[in-house]
N, C-alpha and C positions, 0 to 999 in steps of 0.2 A: 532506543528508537530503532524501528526495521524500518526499511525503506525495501519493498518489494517490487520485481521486475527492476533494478534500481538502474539498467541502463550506462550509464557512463557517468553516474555519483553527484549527479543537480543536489539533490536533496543530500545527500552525504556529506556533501561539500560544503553544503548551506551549515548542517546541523554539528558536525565535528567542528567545523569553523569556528562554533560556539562554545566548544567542550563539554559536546552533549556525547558518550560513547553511540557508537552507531554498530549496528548489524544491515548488512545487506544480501540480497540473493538477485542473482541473475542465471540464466542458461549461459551469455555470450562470456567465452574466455576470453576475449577482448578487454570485455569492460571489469571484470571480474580482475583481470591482469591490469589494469590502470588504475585500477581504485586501489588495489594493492600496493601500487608504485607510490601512489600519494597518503597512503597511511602514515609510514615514517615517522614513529614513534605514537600516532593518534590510538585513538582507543575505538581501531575501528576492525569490524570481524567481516572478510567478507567470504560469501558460499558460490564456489561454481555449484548451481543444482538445475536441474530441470522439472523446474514443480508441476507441471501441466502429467508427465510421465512417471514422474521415480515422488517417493514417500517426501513427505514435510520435512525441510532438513531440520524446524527448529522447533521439533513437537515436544509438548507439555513445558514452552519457553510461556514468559508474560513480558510485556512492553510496555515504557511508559507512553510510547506510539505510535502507531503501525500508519505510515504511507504508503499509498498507491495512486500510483498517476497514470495514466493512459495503456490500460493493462485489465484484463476483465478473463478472468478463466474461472468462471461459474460454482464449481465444484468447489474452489476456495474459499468462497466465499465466507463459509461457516467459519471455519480455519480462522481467520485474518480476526472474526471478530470475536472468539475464542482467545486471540491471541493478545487482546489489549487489557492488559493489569488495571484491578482497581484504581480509581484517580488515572488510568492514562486515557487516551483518546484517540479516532480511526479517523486519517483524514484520506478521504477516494475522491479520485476524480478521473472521469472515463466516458466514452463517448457513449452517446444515446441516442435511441430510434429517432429519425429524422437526418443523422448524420449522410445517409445514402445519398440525399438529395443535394451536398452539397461537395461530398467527395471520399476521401478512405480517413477511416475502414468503415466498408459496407456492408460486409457484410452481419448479418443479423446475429450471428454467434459472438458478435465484437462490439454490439450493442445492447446498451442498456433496456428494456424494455419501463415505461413508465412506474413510478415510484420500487420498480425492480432494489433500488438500493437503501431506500426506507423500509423495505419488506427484509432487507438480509442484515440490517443492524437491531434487529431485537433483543432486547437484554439492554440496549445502549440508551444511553441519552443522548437527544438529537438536540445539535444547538445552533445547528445551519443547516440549510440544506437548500441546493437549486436543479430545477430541471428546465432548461432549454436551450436558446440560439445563443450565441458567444462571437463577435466579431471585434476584429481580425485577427486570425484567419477566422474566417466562417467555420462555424461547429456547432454539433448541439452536444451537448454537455451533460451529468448530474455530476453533481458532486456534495459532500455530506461529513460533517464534523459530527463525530460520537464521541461522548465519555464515558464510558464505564463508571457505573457509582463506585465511592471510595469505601463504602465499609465494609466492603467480603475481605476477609481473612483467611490468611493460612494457603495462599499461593505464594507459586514458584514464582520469581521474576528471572530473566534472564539477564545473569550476571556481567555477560560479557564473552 
């Protein structure tokens, strides 16, 4: 599992909890330094990287799969869903146009643009997917469950 932008380890937390191995990546040395405090013997890899700037730290890796929670840096996009292994699955979720109107972030490079996130999981199979309002707190939302079909062969998965 990656958990991307992964923040202060929600989804880490959740997912190693379970004795899923976990890969994560943030910029902040903070949380990058907390997730690491709390590994302690877990089967968890975490990247100080700054992916918006510097290369993909986990290129040509495959996942059984890729989360991203309120985190949108465009250019990744392809990336992220490149990154999910046969049989694994992309689960996103990140704010979308409309959210201006009810608070941050507003601005438009940090929102989703309509079906924006059905148009970047191609290749995927979609087996959810929502776009709107979300209260409380007030948001507007999409968010999108893809699976990669399970029969391509002969990729890498990332081992750990």
């Amino acid at each position: 599992m990656l958990d991307v932008a992964c923040g202060m380890g929600r989804h880490v937390r959740w997912f190693s909890g379970r004795n899923h191995p976990v890969s994560c990546v943030d910029r902040s040395e903070d949380a990058i330094a907390f997730i690491a405090s709390m590994a302690k013997g877990k089967p968890i890899e975490s990247v100080l990287a700054d992916i918006e700037n510097g290369p993909w730290p986990f290129a040509g890796s495959l996942f059984d799969a890729v989360v991203v929670t309120n985190y949108l840096w465009r250019p990744l996009l392809p990336v992220l869903v490149r990154s999910v292994a046969p049989g694994g699955v992309l689960i996103y979720e990140t704010f979308a146009v409309g959210n201006e109107t009810v608070g941050k972030p507003s601005r438009p490079d940090f929102l989703l643009q309509p079906g924006e996130l059905l148009s970047a999981c191609t290749g995927l199979q979609v087996v959810a997917y929502e776009d709107g309002f979300l209260d409380p707190p007030p948001r507007f939302v999409q968010r999108i469950a893809a699976v990669r079909p399970a029969s391509l062969e002969g990729l890498r998965r990332n081992p750990l």
